[in-house]
Structures are given as C-alpha cells and as structure tokens.
N, C-alpha and C positions, 0 to 999 in steps of 0.2 A: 557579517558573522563569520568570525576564522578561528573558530575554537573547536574544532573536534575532539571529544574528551568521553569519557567514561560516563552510564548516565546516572551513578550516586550525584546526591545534589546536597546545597546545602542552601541557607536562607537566614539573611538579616547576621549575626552573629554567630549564629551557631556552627557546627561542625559535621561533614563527614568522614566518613574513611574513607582514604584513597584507594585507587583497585590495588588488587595487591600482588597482580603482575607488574603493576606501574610503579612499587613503590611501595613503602609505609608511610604513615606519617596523614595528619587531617587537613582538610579544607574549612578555610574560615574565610566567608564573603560580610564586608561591613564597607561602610559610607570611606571614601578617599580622604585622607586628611589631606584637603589642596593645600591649606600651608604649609605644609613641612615639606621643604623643599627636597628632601632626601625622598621622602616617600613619592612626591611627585616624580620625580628621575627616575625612580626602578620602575614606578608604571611607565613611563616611557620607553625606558630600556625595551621590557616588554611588547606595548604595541608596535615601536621600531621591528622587530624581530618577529613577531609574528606577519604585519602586512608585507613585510619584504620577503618573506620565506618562500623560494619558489616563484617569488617574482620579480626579476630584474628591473622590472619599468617601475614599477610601485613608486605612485608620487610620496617622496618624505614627510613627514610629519614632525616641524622642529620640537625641540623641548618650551622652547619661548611661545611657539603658537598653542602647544597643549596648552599650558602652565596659563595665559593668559585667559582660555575657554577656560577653564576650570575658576578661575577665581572671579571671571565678570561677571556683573549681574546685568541680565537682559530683560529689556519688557516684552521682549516678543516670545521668548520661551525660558523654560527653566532647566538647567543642567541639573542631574543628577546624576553623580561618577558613582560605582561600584568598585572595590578593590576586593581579587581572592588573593589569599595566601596560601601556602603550601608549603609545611614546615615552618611556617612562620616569613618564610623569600615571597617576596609580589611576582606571584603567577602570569597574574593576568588583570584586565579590564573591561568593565562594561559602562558606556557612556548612555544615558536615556535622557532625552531630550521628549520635553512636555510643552507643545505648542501653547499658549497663551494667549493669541488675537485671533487666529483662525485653525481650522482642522482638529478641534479641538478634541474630538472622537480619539485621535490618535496619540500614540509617542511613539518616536524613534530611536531604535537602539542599534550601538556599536558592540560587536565581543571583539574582544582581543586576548587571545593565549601564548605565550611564550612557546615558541615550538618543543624545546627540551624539557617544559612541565605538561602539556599534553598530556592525554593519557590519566589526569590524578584526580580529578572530578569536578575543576577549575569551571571550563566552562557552562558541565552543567549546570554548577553553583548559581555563578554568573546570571544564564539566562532564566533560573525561575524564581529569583531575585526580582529581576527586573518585570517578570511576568505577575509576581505576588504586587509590586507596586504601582502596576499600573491596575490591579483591581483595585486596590485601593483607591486610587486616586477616580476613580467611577470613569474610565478609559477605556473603551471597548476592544482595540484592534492593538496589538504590536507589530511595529514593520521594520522588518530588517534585510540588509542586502550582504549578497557575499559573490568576490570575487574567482570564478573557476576558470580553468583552461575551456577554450572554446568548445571542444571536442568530450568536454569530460561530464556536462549539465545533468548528467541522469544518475550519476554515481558514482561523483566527487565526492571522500570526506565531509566535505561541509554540507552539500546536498544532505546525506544521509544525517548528519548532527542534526541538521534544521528538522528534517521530519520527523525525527525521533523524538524533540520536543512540541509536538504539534503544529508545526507550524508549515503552510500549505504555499505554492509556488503560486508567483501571481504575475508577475513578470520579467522580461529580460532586456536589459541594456547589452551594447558593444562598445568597451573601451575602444578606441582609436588612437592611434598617437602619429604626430604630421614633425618629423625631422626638418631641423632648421639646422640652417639658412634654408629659404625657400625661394628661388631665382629670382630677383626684381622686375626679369621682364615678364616672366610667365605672372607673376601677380598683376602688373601695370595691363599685361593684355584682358585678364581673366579683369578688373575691374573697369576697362573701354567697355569691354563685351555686356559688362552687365549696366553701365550707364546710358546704354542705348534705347533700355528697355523701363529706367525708372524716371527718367525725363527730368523734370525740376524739383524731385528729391532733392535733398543737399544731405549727404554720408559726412560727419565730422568725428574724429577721437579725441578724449578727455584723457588726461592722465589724474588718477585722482579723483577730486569733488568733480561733477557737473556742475554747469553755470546754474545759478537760483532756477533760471526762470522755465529749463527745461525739466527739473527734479519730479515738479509732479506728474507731468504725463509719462515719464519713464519707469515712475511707480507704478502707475497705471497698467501700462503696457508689461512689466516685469510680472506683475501681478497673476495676470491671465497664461503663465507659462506652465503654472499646478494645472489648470486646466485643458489649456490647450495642446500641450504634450502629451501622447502616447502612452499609459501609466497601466494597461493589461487590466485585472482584476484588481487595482485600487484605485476609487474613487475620492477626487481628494476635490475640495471647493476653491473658490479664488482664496488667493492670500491677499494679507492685508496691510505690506509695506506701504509707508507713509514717506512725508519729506521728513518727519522727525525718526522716525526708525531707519530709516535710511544715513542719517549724520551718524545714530549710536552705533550702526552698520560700521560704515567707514572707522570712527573712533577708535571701535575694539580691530579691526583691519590695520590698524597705524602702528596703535601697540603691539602687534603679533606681526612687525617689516613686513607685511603683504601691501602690496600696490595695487590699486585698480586700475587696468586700461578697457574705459566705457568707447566703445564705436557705437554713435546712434544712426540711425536716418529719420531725416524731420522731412511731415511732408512740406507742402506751398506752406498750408495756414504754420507750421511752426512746433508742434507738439511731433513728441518720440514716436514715431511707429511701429521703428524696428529696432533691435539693440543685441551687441552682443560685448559679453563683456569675459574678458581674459585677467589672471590672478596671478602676481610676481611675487613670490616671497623672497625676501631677503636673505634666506638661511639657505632658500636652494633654488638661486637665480637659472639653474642650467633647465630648469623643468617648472613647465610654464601650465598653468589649468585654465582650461576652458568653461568658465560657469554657467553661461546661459548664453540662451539665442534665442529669438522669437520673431516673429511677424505680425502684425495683428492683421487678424480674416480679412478685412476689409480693403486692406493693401497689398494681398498675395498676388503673384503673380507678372510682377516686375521686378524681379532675380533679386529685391533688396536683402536676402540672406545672404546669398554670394555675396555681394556690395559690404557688408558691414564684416563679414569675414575676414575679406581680404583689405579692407583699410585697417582691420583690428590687426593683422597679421604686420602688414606695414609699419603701424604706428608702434608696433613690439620691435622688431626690426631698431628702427630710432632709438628706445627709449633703454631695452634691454639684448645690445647686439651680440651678447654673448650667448642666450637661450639655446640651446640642442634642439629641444621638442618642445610639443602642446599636445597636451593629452586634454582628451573629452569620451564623452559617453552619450550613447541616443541611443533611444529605444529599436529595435531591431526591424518594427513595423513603420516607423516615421522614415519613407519613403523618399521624401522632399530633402531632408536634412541630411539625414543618409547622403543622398547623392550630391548633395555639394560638398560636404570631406571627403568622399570620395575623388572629384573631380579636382580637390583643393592637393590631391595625394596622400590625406591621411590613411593607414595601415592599421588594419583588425590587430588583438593583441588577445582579447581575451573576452570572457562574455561576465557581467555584470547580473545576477539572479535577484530579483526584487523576492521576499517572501513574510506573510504575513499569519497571526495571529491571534484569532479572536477570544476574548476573554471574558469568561461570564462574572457577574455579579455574584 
C-alpha cells in the first residue's frame, strides 16, 4: 500500500473532491478497462512511479507482466483491477486479488499512487473501493503490505495512510538484496560444508518445468510455506497448488518473459523436501526475485536451506550471468532463514509492514 493521500474517498463510479490545498478537480475510482491498451500504460506509468519513488532497489514491474495479470484468467484466484482518475489522467491503482482454492477468508490488495497526484484523494478512493468489495464479496479480512525505510515503521507516510483507514499492523518482513556475482569459491565451499551434513540428499536445479515425476511433491512441499513461515498476526491455512495449477502457473510465467529456476532437494526415497525457487524476468534480467524457500519439519536440520540456496545461486550464475542482485524477503522472526542470507551476504535494505483489515458484514 504506497498511496498516502487525502482521506475524502470515492467508491465504484462516483466522485470526490480533491483537497484543495492539493488541487481542484474530482476523483473517479471505476473497474480498469484491461483492454485498452493506452489505459493499461498510464496505469503502469503510474505504479512504475510510485514503487520506485524513494526506492532505488524497487524490483520493476514490466508493462508485458502487468498487462498479462490483468487480462489472465486464473482458477486459483481472481483479479480485480481498480483505476482513480484525477481530472480525468490515471492517478493511480489498486489490484485486489480473491483467492479461489484456499484462504478464502481473505483478499489481497495492491495501492499504487502516482507520486505527483498524491495528495488528491486517489488513494483513499482506491482503498475503500476495494474495502466495499470485499464486503461484498462475503470476505472478512483485507491484507495489504507496504514498503518503509527500516528506521521509519512507526511514522512513515504509508504507516499513518494505513491506520487512518482502519487497518491495524500484523507483521513485518526484511527485504534483502545479495549483489552478484557472488565468488564461485565461497559458494563451492558454503555447499561442501553443507553436504556433509545432508548425506544422500541429491540438491538438483530445473530451469523451467520440473520433470513429471517430481511436480507433485513439490506442490506439496511449496504448499506448507503459508503455513510454515513466520506470518505475525495473520493466520493463513495450507494452500492448495496442484500439478495442474502449477502448468497454468508456469503458462501465464512464459507469457509475462519470466523464468523459473526450481533448486530442489530430494530425499533417498525421491519426493521434493526442500525447494527454492528464484524468478528471471525477461524485461529486467539485471534483478533477480527470490520467491520461496522452505524445508519441510521433518528434514530440518541438515543445512538443506543452505544446500538449495546456494545451487539455486549457482545455477543463476549459468543460466543468467549477467544478474546484479537477488532480492528476497523474510519475516524478521524466521531466525533459521534469516541466518542463512545472512551467511550467504545478503544486505537489509528496507523493512516490508504486513497490515490487515477486518470487515464486517
């Protein structure tokens, strides 16, 4: 949520007035027309300019990855874009995703404000937009995250936006980000050190699909990551990735130039245990995302986080040698995890606020 704004609001169609230190001129929030391609562009303009504002690291967001979410249709959740206007120019964005197979309690929401319309009543608009449709939609809780300076979690801008719309702090992540190139030897030592400890694991990376025969227990195991991670004051259930959601995964991935490199570790009998998997996009090879990692409980304690790290690191290394960084996020309590970016060199950058809202009937 990075819209600090004025708290006049506006909802569905209709209009407010903008403050009028900020400005003359109304606020109109209605549905994205994802086809028009012009209109999708100035909303990107937009989000472009606001996540990046005051943040140099800020992973990009291409126009080809928005533009593709916006018009897939997915069975595992449903997109619902918001667009404000302001004078009639696209302000801003709010994206609300409605889980489908699991978490169903919930949806999740993006604001985005253009930095130089701030101030007009944008994001109010925006977030009680998105707060009227998820009563609708008989949805309990909205959950939105927003990125501050490390130093600044008590009364940031965005901080103070969020509470002003009800919405109460539930947890906090730590972006990291790990400069690449990253020494070949210091990795080759850091995974001897950790193969001492996992015995006849086998660590392997996929570019792309997994082979068939590993996909379901990597579902399995990816699964348990809502769970198993760190998540402060929001309780969230297993999710419910399949081997078929998983292909429409990948699918819409192909279409938006993103690449997947899957590192797993399989124990003896052969099923995923551990897995971590890193995200290339095409549009911005220099900056590399970290999307999961996990251990399942039962095979903790033979360094296999290290182990799938540092082969995923490797096998980035090979596939894309030109990458800068890898940026990731963990909860600030996940103790384990923590200390192996640590150990691996990655660098604090900024702190990651989870905040949530409940919503009566």
């Amino acid at each position: 949520m990075t819209a600090p704004s004025a708290p006049r609001t506006a909802t569905g169609t209709t209009t407010a007035p903008g403050t009028p230190s900020a400005g003359s001129g109304d606020v109109v929030v209605r549905t994205l027309a994802v086809h028009d391609d012009a209109e999708v562009a100035a909303a990107h303009v937009a989000v472009t300019a606001s996540r990046n504002f005051q943040r140099p690291w800020a992973k990009r967001l291409s126009l080809r990855e928005l533009t593709v979410d916006l018009r897939d249709e997915s069975t595992v959740e449903r997109l619902e874009p918001w667009v404000a206007l302001v004078d009639g120019e696209v302000a801003g964005l709010a994206l609300q995703w409605f889980p489908l197979l699991d978490n169903t309690r919930f949806c999740w929401v993006e604001v985005d404000v253009h930095p130089r319309l701030r101030g007009r009543g944008a994001g109010s608009a925006l977030v009680e937009r998105v707060v009227d449709r998820t009563r609708e939609e008989g949805r309990t809780t909205v959950l939105a995250e927003t990125h501050v300076p490390d130093g600044a979690r008590v009364d940031h801008p965005h901080v103070r936006f969020a509470e002003r719309h009800g919405f109460t702090y539930a947890n906090t992540e730590i972006r990291r980000i790990l400069d690449l190139p990253v020494d070949p030897a210091r990795l080759e030592q850091l995974a001897a050190t950790a193969a001492t400890r996992h015995g006849s694991y086998r660590v392997e990376s996929y570019v792309g699909r997994l082979p068939e025969e590993l996909v379901a227990s990597y579902c399995d195991c990816s699964n348990q990551l809502a769970v198993d991670a760190p998540t402060g004051d929001v309780d969230f259930e297993e999710e419910s990735l399949s081997p078929e959601t998983y292909a429409e995964n990948l699918d819409r991935m192909t279409r938006q130039g993103r690449t997947m490199v899957h590192t797993v570790a399989l124990a003896p009998s052969g099923e995923v245990v551990a897995y971590n998997d890193l995200v290339v996009s095409a549009d911005d090879p220099h900056d590399v995302s970290q999307w999961g990692t996990l251990v399942r409980r039962e095979h903790r304690g033979r360094r296999l986080g290290m182990a799938v790290k540092v082969r995923g690191l490797q096998e980035l290394a090979r596939v894309t040698p030109a990458a800068q960084r890898v940026q990731t996020c963990n909860a600030e309590q996940n103790d384990q995890m923590v200390g192996i970016n640590v150990e691996l060199g990655f660098r604090r950058v900024e702190a990651l606020l989870a905040y949530q809202r409940h919503v009566e009937g």
